[in-house]
N, C-alpha and C positions, 0 to 999 in steps of 0.2 A: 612872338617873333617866329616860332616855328612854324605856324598856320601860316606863314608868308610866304614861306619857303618851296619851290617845286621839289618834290617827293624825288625827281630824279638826281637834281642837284645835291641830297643829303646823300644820294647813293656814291654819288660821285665821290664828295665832298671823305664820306667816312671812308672808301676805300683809297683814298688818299691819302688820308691822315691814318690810318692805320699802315701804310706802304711807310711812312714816315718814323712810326714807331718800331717797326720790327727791323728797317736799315738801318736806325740810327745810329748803329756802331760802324757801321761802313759809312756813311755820312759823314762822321767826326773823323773818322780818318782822311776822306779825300781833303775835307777843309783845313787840317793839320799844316805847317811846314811841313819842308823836307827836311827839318833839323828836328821836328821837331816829334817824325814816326821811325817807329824799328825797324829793324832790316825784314820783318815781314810783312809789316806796312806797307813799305817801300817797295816790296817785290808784289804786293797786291796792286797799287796803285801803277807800276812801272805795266803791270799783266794788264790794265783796263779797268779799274774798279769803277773809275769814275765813268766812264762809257756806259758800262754792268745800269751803274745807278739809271743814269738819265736814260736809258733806252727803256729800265722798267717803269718807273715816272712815266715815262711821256706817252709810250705805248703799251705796252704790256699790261699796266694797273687799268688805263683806260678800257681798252680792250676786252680787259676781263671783266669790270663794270659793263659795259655793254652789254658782253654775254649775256651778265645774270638778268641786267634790265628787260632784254628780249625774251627773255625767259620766267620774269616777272609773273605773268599772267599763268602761268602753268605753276610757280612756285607759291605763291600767298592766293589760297582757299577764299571763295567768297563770302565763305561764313567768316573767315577773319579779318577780310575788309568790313564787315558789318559791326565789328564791335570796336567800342569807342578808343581803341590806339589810334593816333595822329598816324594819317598816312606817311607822315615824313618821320616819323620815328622808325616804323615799319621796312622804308627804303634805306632807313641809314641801316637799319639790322640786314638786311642784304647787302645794302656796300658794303659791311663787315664779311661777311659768308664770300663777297664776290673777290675779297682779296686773299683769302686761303683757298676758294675754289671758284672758278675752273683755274687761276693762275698755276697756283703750286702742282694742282693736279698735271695738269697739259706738260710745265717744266718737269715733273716729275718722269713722266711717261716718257717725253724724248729724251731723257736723263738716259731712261733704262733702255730705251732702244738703241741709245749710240754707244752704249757700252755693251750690248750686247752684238749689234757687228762688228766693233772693234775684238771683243772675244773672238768673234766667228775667224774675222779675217785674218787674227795671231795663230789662229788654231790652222787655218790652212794655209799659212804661209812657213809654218814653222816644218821642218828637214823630219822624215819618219826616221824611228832612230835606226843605225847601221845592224845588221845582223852581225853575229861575231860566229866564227866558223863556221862559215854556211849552214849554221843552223837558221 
C-alpha cells in the first residue's frame, strides 16, 4: 500500500498527524462544552484557541511541509535515496522534521523578536528616574 503512495503525500500526511498529536490537548478543549472547561479553558478559548488551531492546520503546518518538501532535494543525500528505504517512508520522516522545523523554529524567532521590541519600546517609554537634590 505504501509503494502506492506519493512520497509527497506521506510528507504532508505525517506533518499533519503529528500537528494532531502534539495539539491534542488544545483540541479536546475547543471541542469541550462551555460547562464542561475551567475557567482557563474558557479564558483560552474566549482568547482564540480555536482560531490558534485552524490557522496552524490549515496554513502554517502546510506551509511548513512545503518548505521542507522544496528543500527536499538539498536535505535526503543521493546516496540515501539509493538504498532500499521506500521513498514514502523517507518523506513521511520529513513530514515529521517539517512539523518541529521550520514551524516551531520560524514561531520561535518572531516569538523572540516581538518580545524583544516590546522590551525595547517599555525601556524608552518608561520616565528616567527624578534626580533628588540636584544631584
Amino acid at each position: 500500500m505504501l509503494e502506492k503512495m506519493a512520497p509527497e503525500m506521506a510528507l504532508y500526511g505525517c506533518a499533519w498527524l503529528l500537528f494532531l498529536v502534539v495539539r491534542s490537548g488544545d483540541i479536546t478543549i475547543v471541542v469541550k462544552s462551555k460547562e464542561e472547561r475551567t475557567g482557563d479553558e474558557q479564558k483560552r478559548v474566549a482568547r482564540g484557541l480555536l482560531r490558534s488551531i485552524l490557522l496552524e492546520a490549515l496554513l502554517f503546518v502546510p506551509a511548513s511541509a512545503t518548505m521542507v518538501l522544496l528543500l527536499a532535494p538539498l536535505l535526503v543525500p543521493e546516496r540515501l535515496k539509493a538504498v532500499t528505504i521506500p521513498q514514502v517512508s523517507l518523506y513521511a520522516a520529513l513530514g515529521l522534521i517539517s512539523y518541529g522545523f521550520p514551524f516551531a523554529s520560524v514561531r520561535h524567532m518572531i516569538t523572540r523578536i516581538a518580545l524583544r521590541t516590546l522590551q525595547e519600546f517599555a525601556a524608552i517609554t518608561q520616565e528616567p528616574p527624578k534626580e533628588k537634590d540636584g544631584k
